[in-house]
VOLUM-611254 format. One record per atom (N, C-alpha, C, O, CB): residue number from 1; x, y, z. Coordinates in pm, whole numbers, padded with zeros to 5 digits. Glycine has a CB too. Layout:
ATOM marmar   east  north     up
ATOM    NUM      X      Y      Z
...
//
This chain:
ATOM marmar   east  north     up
ATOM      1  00085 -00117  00000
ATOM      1  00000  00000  00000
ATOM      1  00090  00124  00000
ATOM      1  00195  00141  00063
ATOM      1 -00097  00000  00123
ATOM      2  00032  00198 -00077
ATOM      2  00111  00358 -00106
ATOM      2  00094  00406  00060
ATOM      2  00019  00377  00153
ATOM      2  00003  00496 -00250
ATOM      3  00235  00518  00030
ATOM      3  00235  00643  00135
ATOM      3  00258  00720  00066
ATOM      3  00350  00728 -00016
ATOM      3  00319  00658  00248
ATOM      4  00111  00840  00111
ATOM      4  00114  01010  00031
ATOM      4  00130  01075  00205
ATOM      4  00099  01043  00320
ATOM      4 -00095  01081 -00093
ATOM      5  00196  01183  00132
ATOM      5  00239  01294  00242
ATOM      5  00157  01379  00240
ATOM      5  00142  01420  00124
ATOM      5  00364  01362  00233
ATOM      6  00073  01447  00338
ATOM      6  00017  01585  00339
ATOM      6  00068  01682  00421
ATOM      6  00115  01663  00533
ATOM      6 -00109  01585  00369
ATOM      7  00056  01807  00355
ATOM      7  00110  01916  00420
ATOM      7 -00039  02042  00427
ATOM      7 -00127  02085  00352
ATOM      7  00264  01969  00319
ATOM      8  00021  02064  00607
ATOM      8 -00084  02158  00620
ATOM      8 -00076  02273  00519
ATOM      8  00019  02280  00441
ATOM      8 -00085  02210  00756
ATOM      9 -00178  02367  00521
ATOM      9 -00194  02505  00445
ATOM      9 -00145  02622  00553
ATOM      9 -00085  02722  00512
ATOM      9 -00369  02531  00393
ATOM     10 -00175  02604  00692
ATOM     10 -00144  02711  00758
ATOM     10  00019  02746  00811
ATOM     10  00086  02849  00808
ATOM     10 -00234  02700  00863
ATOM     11  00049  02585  00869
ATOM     11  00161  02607  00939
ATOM     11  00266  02530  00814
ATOM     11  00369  02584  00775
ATOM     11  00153  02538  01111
ATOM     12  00235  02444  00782
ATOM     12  00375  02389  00690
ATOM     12  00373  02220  00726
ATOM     12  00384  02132  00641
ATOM     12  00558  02478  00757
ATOM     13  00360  02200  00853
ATOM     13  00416  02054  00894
ATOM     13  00335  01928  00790
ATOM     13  00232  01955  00728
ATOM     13  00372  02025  01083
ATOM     14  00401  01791  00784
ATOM     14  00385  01751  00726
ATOM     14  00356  01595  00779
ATOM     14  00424  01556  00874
ATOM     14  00457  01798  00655
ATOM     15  00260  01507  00723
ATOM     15  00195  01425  00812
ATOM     15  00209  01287  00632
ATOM     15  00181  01302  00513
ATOM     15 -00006  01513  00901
ATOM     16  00266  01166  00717
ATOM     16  00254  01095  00655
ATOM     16  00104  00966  00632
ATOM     16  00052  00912  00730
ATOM     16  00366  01072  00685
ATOM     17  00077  00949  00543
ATOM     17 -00066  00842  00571
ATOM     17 -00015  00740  00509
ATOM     17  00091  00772  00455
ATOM     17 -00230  00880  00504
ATOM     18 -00050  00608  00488
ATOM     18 -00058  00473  00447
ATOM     18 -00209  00466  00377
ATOM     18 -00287  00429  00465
ATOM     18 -00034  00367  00579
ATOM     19 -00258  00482  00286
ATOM     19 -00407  00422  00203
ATOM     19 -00412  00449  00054
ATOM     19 -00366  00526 -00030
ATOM     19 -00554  00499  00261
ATOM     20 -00470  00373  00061
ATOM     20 -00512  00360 -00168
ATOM     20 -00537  00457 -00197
ATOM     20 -00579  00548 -00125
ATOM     20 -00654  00274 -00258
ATOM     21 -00504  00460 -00366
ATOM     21 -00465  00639 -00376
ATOM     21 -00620  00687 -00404
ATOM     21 -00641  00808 -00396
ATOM     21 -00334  00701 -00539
ATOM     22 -00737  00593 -00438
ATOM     22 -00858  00656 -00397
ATOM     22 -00909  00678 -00298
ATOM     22 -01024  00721 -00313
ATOM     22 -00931  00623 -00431
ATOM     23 -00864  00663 -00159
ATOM     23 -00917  00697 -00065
ATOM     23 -00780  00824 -00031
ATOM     23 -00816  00911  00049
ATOM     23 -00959  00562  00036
ATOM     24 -00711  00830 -00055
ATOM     24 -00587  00966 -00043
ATOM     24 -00661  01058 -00115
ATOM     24 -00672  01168 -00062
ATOM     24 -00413  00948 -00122
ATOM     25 -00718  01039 -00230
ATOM     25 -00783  01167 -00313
ATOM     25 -00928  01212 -00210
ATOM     25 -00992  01313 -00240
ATOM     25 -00841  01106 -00507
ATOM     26 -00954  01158 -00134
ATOM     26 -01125  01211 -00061
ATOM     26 -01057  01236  00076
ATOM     26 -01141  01302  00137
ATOM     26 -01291  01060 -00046
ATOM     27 -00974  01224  00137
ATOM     27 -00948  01211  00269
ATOM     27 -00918  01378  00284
ATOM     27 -00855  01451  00207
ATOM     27 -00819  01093  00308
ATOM     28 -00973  01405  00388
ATOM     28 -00951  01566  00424
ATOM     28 -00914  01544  00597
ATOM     28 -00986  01501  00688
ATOM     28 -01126  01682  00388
ATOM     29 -00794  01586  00599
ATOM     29 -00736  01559  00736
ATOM     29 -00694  01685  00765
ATOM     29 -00675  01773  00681
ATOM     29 -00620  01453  00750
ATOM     30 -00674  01702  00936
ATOM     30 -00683  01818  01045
ATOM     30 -00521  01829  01067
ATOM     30 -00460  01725  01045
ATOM     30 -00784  01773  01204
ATOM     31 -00458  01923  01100
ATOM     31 -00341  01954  01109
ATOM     31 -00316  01931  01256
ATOM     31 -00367  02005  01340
ATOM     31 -00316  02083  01054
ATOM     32 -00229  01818  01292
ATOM     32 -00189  01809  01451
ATOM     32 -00132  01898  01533
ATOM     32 -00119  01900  01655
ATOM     32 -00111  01724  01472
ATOM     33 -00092  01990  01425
ATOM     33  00005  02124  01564
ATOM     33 -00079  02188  01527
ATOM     33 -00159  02097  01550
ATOM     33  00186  02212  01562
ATOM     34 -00163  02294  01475
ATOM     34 -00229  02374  01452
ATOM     34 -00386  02386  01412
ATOM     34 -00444  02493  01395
ATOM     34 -00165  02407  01392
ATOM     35 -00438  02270  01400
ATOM     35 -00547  02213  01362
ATOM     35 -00624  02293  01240
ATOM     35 -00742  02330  01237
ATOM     35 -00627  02197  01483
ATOM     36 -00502  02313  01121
ATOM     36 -00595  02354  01002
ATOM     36 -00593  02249  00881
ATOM     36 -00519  02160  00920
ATOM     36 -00548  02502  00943
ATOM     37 -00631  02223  00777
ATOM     37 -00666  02150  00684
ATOM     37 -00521  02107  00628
ATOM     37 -00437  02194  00649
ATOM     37 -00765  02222  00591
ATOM     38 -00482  02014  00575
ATOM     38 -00393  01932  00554
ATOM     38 -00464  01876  00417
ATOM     38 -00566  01807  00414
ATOM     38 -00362  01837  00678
ATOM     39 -00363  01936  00270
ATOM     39 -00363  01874  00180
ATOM     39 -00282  01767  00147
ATOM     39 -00191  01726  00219
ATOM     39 -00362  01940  00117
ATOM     40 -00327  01698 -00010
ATOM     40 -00200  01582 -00032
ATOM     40 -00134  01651 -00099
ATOM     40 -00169  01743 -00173
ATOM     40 -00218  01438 -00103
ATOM     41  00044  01580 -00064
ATOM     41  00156  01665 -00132
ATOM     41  00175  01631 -00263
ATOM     41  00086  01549 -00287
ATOM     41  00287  01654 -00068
ATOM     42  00232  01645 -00347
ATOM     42  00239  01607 -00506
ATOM     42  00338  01472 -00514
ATOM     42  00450  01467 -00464
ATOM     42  00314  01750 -00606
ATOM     43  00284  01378 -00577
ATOM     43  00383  01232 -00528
ATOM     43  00522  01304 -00626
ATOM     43  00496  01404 -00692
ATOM     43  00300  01014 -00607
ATOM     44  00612  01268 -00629
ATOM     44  00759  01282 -00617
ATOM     44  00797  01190 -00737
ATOM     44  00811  01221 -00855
ATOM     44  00826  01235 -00463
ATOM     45  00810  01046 -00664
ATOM     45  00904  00937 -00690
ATOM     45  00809  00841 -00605
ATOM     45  00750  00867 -00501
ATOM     45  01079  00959 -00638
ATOM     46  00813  00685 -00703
ATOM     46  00728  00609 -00674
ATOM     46  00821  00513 -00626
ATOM     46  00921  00509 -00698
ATOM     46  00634  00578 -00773
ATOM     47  00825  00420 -00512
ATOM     47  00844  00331 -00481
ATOM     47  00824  00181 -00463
ATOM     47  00767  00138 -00363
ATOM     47  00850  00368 -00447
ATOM     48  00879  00084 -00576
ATOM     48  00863 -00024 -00549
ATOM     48  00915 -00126 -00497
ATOM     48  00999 -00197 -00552
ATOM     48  00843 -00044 -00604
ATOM     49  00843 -00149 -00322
ATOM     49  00944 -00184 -00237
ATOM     49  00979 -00341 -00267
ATOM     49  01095 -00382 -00275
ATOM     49  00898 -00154 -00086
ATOM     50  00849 -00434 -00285
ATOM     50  00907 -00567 -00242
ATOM     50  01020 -00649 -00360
ATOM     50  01102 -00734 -00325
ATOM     50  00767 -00666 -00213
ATOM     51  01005 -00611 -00476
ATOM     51  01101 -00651 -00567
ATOM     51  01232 -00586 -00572
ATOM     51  01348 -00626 -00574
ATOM     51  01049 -00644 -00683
ATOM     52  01181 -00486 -00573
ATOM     52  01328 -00402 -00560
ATOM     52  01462 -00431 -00415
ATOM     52  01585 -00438 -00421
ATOM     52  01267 -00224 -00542
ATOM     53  01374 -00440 -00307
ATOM     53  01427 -00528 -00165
ATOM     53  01478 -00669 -00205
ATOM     53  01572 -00715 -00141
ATOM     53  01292 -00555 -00045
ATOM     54  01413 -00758 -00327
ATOM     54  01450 -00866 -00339
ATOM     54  01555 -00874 -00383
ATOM     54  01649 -00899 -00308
ATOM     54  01386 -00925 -00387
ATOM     55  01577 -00853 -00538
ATOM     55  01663 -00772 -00559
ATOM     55  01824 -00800 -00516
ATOM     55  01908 -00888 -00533
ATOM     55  01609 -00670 -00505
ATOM     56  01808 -00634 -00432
ATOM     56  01898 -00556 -00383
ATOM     56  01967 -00712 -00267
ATOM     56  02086 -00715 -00234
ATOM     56  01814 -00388 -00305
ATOM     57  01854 -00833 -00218
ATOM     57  01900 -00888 -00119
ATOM     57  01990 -00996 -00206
ATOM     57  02104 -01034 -00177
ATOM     57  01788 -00937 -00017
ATOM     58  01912 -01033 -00317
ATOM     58  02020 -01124 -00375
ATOM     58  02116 -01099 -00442
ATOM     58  02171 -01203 -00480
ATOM     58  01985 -01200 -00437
ATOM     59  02191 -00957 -00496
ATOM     59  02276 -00893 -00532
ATOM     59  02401 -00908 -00404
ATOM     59  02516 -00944 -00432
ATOM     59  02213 -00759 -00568
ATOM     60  02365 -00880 -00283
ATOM     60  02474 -00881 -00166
ATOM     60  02501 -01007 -00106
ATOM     60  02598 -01044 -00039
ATOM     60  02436 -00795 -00051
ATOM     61  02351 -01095 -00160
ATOM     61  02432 -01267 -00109
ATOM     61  02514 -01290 -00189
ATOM     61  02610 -01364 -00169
ATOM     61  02346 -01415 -00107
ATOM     62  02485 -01219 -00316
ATOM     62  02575 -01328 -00436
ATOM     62  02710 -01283 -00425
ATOM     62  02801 -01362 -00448
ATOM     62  02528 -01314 -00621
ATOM     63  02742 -01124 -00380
ATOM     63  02870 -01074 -00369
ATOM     63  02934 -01141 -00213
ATOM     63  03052 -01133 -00178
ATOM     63  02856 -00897 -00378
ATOM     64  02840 -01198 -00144
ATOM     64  02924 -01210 -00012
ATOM     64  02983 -01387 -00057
ATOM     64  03077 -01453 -00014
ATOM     64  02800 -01190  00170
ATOM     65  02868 -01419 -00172
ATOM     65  02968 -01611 -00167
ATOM     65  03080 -01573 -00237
ATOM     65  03169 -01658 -00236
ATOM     65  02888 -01785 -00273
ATOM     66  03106 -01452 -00310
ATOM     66  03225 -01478 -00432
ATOM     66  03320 -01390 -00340
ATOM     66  03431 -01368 -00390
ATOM     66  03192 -01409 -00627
ATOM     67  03297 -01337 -00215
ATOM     67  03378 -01273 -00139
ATOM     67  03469 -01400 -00076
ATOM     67  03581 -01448 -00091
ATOM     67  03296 -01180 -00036
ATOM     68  03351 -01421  00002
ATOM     68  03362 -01524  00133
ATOM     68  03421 -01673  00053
ATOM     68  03502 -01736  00121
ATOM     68  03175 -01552  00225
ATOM     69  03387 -01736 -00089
ATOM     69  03454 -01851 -00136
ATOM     69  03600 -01854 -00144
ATOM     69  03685 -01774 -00182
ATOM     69  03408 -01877 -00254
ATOM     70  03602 -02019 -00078
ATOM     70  03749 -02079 -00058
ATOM     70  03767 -02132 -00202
ATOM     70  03693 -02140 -00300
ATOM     70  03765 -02209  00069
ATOM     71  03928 -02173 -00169
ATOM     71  03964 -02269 -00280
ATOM     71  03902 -02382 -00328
ATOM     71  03921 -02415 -00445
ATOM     71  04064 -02313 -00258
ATOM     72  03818 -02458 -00242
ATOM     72  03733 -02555 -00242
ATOM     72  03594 -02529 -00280
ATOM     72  03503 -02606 -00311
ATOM     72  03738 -02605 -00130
ATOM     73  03599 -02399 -00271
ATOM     73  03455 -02376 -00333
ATOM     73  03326 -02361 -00249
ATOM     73  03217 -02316 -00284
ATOM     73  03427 -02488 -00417
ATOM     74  03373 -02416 -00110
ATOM     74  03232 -02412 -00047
ATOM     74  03285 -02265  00005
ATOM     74  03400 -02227 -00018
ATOM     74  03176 -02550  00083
ATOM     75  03171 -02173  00093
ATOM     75  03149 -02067  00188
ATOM     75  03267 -02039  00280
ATOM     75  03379 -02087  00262
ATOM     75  03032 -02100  00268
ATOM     76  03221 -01924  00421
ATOM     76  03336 -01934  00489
ATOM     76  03348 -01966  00572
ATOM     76  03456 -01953  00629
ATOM     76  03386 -01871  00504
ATOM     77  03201 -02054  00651
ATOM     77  03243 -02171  00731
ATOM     77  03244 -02276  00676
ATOM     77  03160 -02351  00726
ATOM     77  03180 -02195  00832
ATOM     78  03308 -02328  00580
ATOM     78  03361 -02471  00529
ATOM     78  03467 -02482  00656
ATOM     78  03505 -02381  00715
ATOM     78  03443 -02474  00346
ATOM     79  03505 -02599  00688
ATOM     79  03580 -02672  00775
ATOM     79  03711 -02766  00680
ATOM     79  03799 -02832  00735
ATOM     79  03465 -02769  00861
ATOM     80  03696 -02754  00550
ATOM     80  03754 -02868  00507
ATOM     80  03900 -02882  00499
ATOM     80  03963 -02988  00485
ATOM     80  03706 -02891  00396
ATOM     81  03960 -02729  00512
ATOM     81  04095 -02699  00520
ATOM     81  04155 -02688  00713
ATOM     81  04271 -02678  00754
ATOM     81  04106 -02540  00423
ATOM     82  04039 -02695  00784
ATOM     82  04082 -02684  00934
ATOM     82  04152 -02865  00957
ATOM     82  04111 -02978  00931
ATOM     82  03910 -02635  01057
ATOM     83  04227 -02829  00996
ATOM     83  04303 -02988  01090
ATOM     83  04395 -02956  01192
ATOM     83  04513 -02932  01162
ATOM     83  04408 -03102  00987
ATOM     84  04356 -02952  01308
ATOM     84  04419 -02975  01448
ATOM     84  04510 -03056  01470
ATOM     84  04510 -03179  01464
ATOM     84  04343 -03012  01533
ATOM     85  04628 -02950  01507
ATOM     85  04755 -03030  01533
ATOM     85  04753 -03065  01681
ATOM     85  04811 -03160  01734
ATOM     85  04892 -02945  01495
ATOM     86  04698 -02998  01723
ATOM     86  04695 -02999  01878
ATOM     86  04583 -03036  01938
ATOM     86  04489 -03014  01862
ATOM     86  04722 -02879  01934
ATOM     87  04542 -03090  02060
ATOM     87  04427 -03121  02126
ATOM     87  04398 -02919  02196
ATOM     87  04475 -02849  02260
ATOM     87  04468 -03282  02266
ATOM     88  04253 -02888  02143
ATOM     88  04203 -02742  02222
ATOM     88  04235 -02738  02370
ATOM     88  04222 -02829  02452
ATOM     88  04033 -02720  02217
ATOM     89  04274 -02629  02388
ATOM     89  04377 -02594  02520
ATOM     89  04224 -02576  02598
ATOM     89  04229 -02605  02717
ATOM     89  04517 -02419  02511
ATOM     90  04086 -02534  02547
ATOM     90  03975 -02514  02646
ATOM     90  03886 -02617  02625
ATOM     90  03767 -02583  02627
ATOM     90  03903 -02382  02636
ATOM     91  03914 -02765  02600
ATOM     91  03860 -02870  02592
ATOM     91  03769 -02921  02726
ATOM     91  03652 -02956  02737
ATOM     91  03963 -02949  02554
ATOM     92  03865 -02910  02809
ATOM     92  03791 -02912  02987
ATOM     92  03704 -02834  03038
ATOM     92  03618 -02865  03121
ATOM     92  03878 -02887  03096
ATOM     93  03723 -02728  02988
ATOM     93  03592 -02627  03059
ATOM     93  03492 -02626  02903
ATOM     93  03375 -02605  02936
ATOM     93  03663 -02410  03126
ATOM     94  03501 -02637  02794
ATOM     94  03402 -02691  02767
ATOM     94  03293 -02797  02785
ATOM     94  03171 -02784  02778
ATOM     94  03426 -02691  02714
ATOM     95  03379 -02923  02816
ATOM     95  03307 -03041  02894
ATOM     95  03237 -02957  02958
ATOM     95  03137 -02907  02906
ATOM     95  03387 -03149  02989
ATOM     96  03288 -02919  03112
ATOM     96  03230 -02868  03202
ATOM     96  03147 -02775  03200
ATOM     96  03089 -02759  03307
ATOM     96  03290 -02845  03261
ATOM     97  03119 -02706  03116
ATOM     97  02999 -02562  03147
ATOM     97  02872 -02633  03000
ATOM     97  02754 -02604  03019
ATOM     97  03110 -02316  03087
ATOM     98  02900 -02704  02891
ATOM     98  02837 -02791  02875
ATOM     98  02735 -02967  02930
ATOM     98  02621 -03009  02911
ATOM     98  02901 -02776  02823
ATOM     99  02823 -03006  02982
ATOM     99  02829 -03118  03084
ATOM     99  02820 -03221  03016
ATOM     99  02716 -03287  03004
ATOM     99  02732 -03123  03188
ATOM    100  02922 -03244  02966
ATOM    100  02928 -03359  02875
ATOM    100  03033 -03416  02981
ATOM    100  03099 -03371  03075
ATOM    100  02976 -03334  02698
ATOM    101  03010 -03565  02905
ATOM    101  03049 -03683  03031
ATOM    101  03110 -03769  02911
ATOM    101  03141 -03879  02959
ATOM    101  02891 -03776  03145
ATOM    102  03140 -03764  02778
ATOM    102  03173 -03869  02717
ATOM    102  03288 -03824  02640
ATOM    102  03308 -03704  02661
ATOM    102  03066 -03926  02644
ATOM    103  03365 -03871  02566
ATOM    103  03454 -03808  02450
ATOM    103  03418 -03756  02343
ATOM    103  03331 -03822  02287
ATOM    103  03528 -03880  02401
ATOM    104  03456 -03639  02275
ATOM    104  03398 -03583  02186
ATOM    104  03514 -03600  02145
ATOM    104  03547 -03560  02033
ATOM    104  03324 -03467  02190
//
């Protein structure tokens, strides 16, 4: 659903609405600081949010896999290049504040 802006006639301020642009053309609204008549403002620039949001969202996933891709090709939590030379120095207090009782 559209948003038209109205602006009072007396004082200036400006009041946003949310409704179909046939009910924006009949709507005669009261000015909140000054209580005089409030016309609609002249639309501008039209906005089309939900495709354009779509979009814009799959443009920055697609730049973050060709950022974030390894040599292997997967993402940047792939694991496939991690290998532990060492046993984790916080292996024990993980057990413990988890409470695991077995070998991981």
């Amino acid at each position: 659903m559209p948003v038209y802006n109205f602006n009072c006639k007396d004082c200036g301020s400006t009041r946003e609405v949310m409704t179909t642009h046939a009910q924006a053309e009949e709507l005669e609204l009261m000015c909140y600081s000054c209580g005089g008549d409030m016309t609609q403002a002249p639309v501008m620039t039209l906005n089309v949010i939900g495709p354009a949001i779509r979009a814009k969202k799959n443009e920055k996933q697609q730049e973050e896999r060709a950022y974030f891709a390894k040599a292997c090709g997967h993402n940047y939590a792939c694991r496939c290049g991690v290998k532990l030379k060492k046993e984790n120095p916080f292996k024990q207090e993980i057990r413990a504040v988890h409470g695991f009782t077995d070998e991981f």
